[in-house]
C-alpha positions in Angstrom: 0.0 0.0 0.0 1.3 3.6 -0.8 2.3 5.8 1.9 0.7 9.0 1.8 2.7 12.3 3.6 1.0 15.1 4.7 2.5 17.9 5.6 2.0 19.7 9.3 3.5 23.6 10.0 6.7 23.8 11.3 6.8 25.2 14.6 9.0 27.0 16.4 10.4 26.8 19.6 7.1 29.2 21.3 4.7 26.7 20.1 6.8 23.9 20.6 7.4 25.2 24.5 3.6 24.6 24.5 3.3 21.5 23.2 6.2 20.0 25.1 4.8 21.2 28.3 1.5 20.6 28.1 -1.2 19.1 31.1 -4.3 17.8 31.0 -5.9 21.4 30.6 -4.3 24.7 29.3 -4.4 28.1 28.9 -2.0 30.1 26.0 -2.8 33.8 27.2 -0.9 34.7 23.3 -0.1 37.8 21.8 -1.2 38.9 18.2 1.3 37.2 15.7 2.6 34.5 18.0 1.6 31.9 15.6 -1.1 30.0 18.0 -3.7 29.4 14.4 -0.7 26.9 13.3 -0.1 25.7 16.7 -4.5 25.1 17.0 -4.0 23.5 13.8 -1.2 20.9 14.9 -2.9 20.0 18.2 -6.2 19.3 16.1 -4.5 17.2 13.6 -3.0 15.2 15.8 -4.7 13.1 17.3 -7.5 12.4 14.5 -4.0 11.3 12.6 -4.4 8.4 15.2 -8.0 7.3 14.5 -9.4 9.6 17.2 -12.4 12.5 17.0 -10.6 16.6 18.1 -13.6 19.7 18.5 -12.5 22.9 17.6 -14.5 26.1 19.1 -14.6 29.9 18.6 -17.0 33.0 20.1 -19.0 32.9 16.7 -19.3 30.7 13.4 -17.8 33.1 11.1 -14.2 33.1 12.9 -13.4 29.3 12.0 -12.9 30.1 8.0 -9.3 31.0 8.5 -8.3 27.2 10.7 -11.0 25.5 8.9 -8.8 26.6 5.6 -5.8 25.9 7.0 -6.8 21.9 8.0 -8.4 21.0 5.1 -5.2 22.3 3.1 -2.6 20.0 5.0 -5.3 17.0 5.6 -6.3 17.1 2.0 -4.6 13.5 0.8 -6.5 11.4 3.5 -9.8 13.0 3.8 -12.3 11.1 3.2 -15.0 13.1 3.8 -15.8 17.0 4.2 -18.8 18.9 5.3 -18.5 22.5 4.9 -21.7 23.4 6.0 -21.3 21.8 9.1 -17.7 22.1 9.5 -16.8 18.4 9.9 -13.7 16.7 8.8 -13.8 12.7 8.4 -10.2 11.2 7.3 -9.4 7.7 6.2 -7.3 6.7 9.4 -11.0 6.6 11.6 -10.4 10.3 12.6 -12.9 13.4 12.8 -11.9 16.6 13.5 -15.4 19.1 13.9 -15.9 23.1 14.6 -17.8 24.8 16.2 -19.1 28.2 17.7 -19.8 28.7 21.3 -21.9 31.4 20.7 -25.2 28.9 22.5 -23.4 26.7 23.9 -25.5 23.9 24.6 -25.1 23.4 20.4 -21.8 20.7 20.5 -23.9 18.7 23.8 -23.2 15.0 23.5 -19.9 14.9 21.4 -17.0 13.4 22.9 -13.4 14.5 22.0 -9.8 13.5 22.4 -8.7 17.2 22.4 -11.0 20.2 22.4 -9.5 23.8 21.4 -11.5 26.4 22.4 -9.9 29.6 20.5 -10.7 33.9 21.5 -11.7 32.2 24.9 -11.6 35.5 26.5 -14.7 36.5 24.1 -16.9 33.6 25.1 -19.2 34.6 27.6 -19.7 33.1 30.6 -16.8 30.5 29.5 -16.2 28.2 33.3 -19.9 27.6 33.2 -19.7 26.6 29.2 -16.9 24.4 30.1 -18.0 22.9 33.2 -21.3 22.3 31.7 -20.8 21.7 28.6 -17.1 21.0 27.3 -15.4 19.3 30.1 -18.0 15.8 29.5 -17.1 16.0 26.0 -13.3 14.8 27.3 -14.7 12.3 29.7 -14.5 8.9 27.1 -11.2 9.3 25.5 -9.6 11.4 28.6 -8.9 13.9 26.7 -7.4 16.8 26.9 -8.4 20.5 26.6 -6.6 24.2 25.1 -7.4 27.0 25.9 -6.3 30.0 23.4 -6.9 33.7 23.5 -5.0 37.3 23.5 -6.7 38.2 27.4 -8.9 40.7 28.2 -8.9 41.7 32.6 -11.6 40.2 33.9 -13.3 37.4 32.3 -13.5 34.1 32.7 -10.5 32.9 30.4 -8.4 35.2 33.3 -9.8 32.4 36.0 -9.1 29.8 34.1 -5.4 31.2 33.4 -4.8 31.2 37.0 -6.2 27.5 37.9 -2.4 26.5 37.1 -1.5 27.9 40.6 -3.9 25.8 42.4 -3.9 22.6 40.3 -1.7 20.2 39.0 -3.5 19.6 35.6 -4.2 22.7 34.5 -0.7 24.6 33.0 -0.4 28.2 31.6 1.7 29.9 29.5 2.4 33.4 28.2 3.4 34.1 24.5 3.8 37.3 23.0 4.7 38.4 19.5 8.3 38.5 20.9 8.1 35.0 21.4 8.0 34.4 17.6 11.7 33.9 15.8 9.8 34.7 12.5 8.8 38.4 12.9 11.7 40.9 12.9 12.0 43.0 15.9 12.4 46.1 13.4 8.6 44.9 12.6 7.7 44.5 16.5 8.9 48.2 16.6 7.1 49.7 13.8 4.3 48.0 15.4 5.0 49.4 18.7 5.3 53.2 17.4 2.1 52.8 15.7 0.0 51.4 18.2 -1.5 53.0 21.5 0.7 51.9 24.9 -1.8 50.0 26.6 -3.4 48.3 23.4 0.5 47.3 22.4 0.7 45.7 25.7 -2.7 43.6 25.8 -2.8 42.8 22.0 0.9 42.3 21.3 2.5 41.2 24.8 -0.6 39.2 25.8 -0.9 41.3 29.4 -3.6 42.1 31.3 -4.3 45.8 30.6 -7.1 47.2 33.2 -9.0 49.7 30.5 -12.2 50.3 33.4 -11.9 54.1 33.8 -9.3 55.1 31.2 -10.3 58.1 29.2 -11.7 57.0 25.8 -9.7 59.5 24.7 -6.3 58.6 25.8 -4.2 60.4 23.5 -5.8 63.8 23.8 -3.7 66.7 24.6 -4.3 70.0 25.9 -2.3 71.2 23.3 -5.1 70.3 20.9 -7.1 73.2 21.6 -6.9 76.7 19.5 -7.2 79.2 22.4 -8.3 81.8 20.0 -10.6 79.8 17.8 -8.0 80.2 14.6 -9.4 76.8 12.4 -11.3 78.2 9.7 -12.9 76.1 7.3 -10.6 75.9 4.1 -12.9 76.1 1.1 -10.8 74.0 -1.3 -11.4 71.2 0.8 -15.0 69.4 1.9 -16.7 70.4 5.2 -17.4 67.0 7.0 -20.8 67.3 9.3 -20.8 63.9 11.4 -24.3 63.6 13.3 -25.5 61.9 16.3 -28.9 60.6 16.4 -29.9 60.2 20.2 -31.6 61.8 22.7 -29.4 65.2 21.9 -29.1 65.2 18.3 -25.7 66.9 17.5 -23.4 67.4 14.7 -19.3 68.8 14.5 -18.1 70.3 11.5 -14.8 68.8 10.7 -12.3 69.4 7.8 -9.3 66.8 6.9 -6.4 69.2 5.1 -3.1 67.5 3.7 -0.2 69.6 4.9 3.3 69.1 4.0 4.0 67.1 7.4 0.9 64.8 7.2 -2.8 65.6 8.0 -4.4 68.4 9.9 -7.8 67.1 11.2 -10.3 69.9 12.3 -13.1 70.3 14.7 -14.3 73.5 13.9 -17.7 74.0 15.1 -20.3 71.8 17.6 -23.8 72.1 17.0 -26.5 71.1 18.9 -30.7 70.1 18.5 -32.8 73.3 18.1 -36.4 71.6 17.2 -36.8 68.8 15.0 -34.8 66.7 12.2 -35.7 69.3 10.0 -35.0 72.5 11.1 -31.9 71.4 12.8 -30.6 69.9 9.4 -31.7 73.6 7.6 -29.7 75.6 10.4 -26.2 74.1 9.6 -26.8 74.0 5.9 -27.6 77.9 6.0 -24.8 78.6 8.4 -21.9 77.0 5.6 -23.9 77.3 2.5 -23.0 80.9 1.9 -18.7 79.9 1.9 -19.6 77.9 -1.0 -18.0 74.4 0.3 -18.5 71.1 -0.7 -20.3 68.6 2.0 -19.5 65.4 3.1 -22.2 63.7 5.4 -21.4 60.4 7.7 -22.4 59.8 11.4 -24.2 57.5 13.3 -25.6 54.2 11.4 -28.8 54.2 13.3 -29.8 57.3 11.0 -30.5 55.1 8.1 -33.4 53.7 9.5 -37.0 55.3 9.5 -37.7 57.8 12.2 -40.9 59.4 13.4 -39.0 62.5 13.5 -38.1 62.9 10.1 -41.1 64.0 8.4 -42.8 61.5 6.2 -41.3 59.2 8.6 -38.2 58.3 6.6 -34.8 58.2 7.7 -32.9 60.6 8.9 -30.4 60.3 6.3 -33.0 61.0 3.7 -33.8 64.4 5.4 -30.1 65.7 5.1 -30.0 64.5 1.7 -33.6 66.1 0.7 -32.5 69.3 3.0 -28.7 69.1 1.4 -30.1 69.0 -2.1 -27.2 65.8 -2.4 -28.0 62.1 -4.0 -28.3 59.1 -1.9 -24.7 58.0 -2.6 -23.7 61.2 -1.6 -25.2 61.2 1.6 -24.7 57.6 2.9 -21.1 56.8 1.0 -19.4 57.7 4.0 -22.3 56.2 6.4 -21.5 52.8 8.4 -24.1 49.8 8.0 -23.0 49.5 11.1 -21.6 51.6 14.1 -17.4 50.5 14.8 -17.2 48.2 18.3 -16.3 50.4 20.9 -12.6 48.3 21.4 -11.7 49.0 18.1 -13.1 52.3 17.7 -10.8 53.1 20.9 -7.6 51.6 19.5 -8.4 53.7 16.5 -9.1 56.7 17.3 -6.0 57.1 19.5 -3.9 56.0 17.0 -5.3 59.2 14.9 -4.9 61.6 17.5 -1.2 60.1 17.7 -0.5 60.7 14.0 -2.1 63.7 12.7 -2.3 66.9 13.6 -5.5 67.3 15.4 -7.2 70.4 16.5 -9.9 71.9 18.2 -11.8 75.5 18.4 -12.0 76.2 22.0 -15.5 77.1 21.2 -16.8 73.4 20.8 -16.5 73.4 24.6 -19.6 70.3 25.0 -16.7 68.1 22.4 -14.1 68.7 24.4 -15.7 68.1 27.8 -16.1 65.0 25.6 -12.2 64.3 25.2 -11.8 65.7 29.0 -14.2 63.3 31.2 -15.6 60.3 28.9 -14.2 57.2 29.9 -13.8 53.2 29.4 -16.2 50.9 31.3 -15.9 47.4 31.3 -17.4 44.1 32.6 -16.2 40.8 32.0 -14.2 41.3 29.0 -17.5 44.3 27.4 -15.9 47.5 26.4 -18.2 50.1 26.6 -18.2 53.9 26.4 -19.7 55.6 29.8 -22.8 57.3 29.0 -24.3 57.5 32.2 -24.1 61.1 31.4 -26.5 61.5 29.3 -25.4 64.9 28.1 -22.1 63.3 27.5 -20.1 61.4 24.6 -22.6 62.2 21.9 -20.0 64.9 20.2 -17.1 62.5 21.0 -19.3 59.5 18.6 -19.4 62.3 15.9 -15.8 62.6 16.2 -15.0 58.8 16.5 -17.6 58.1 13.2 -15.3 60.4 11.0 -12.3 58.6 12.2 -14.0 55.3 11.1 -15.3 56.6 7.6 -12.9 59.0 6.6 -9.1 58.3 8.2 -8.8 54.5 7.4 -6.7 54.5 3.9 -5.0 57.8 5.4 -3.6 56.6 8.9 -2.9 52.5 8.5 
């Protein structure tokens, strides 16, 4: 009979530290671009290379393309059957390697595994009682073994779990970070470094707990960001960006993004704020810049493309700045989201573009920079969240944060 080679990712000594330390259960707290896809990949294989069934898990369905790619590319000579609807693997030695996604986790009930890897376990909520419940009979038959995989996040349950290794002989942890991984240049590492915010660098990269609860959202702002004598005026040869907010206090900033020869200036040069309904609060800004003869470029808040009893006609409040703008639909909504930025990445993001552009403010937008001054983080169990408990609060801060999402991304990388 012909011998058939497949052939498994090299690892290096990081992953191989793992492996070669490994208990019964274990936590990887990695950083980004340790390598721990190809090291899932290897401790999946593994085993269903010797006849036996592995379970692979994730937060939600959609993360498992990039593994689920990866497996079926080095298992492709002995697979004997593939499912990729429901992510199943069957190979000719007896083996079965399946995926799934945690998101209800009561879905994988009844399998039992040689090796379960659970993957972005700090984003799988209430993970101990998922695994206690629901995971840990799954290893019962086969005694199998369990890994746990994730960049961490301060308090959640993946945290707990990390630390069982101090009260238990079979659980083991270990810390990774892109340092850890012989295959990225540390000139990378530092380019990396300067371009990403301290504390996100330190979680993401250095796979540490970073306590976020009660940071300023704006971390990077500066007190040196604010024109004292209200100098930014709005340069006609470039568009005027009005970012609205549709909540309980409708509001809108006037923005302008110049190219300089050092980079980018971006502007905040007016607030506004609601005066009576969609309408009239749409006509008031358009007459205030309509006589400077600029061009307008509308984004915001994602909610406003859905129909609203204050819009009149009841149609979204997109549609009223475009009917009140005198602008086509793919004018108005080009630069709109389908859907708002998470407030983790919208945080990384925007203080990366306070770090590298210019960015200014007219001391007269005094609400939008109470904004920068006092709105912070909150977290719970691994939620980030922006602290509107205020209610007057952080509405001028999303316009702010919506034209760094839809108007700075091919600009500041």
């Amino acid at each position: 009979m012909p011998t058939i080679q497949i052939e498994l990712p090299e690892l290096h000594p990081g992953q191989l530290d793992i492996i070669n330390n490994a208990k019964r259960f274990n936590v990887g707290r990695c950083g980004r671009r340790f390598g721990k896809t190809f090291l899932a990949a290897e401790l999946l294989i593994d085993p269903a290379l010797d006849g036996y069934p592995t379970g692979y898990f994730t937060p939600i369905y959609k993360t498992l393309l990039e593994i689920w790619e990866q497996v079926v590319k080095t298992l492709d000579p002995i697979i004997k059957r593939k499912n990729t609807v429901d992510r199943r693997i069957e190979l000719i030695t007896g083996g079965v390697i399946e995926f799934w996604s945690l998101k209800h986790g009561d879905a994988p009930r009844g399998r039992k595994y040689k090796r379960i890897i659970v993957d972005e376990a700090a984003f799988i909520d209430d993970l101990k009682n998922k695994f206690d419940k629901v995971l840990r009979p799954m290893l019962a038959d086969f005694l199998g073994d369990a890994y746990f995989f994730s960049s961490p996040i301060d308090g959640t349950d993946f945290q707990q779990l990390d630390e069982k290794s101090q009260t238990s002989k079979n659980w083991a942890s270990f810390h990774k970070s892109i340092l850890d991984n012989p295959n990225i240049s540390r000139q990378e590492i530092e380019e990396i470094k300067a371009d990403t915010p301290g504390d996100v660098f330190d979680q993401e990269y250095m796979a540490e707990y970073v306590v976020f609860n009660g940071k300023l959202f704006a971390a990077s702002y500066k007190e040196t960001m604010i024109c004292q004598n209200n100098e930014l005026a709005i340069d006609p040869y470039y568009p005027l960006i009005l970012s609205f907010d549709f909540n309980i206090k409708l509001s809108c900033l006037a923005q302008q993004i110049i190219e300089t020869p050092n980079g980018y200036e971006w502007r905040t040069i007016d607030e506004h704020h609601r005066d009576g309904g969609y309408e009239s609060f749409f006509r008031g800004i358009k007459e205030i810049y309509d006589e400077l003869g600029v061009n307008y470029i509308i984004n915001g808040d994602a909610t406003g493309q859905g129909r609203s009893a204050e819009a009149n006609g009841n149609v979204s409040a997109y549609e009223q700045i475009r009917e009140v703008f005198n602008m086509s639909v793919k004018e108005v909504v080009r630069f709109v989201p389908s859907v708002n930025p998470g407030h983790y990445n919208s945080f990384v993001d925007y203080n990366h573009a306070l770090d590298k552009v210019d960015f200014k403010v007219n001391k007269r937008c005094e609400e939008f920079i109470l904004d920068l001054k006092r709105v912070k983080v909150i977290t719970d169990k691994g939620k980030f969240h922006i602290d509107k408990s205020d209610i007057k609060r952080g509405h001028l801060l999303d316009c702010s944060r919506y034209t760094r999402f839809a108007m700075l991304p091919k600009i500041i990388r």
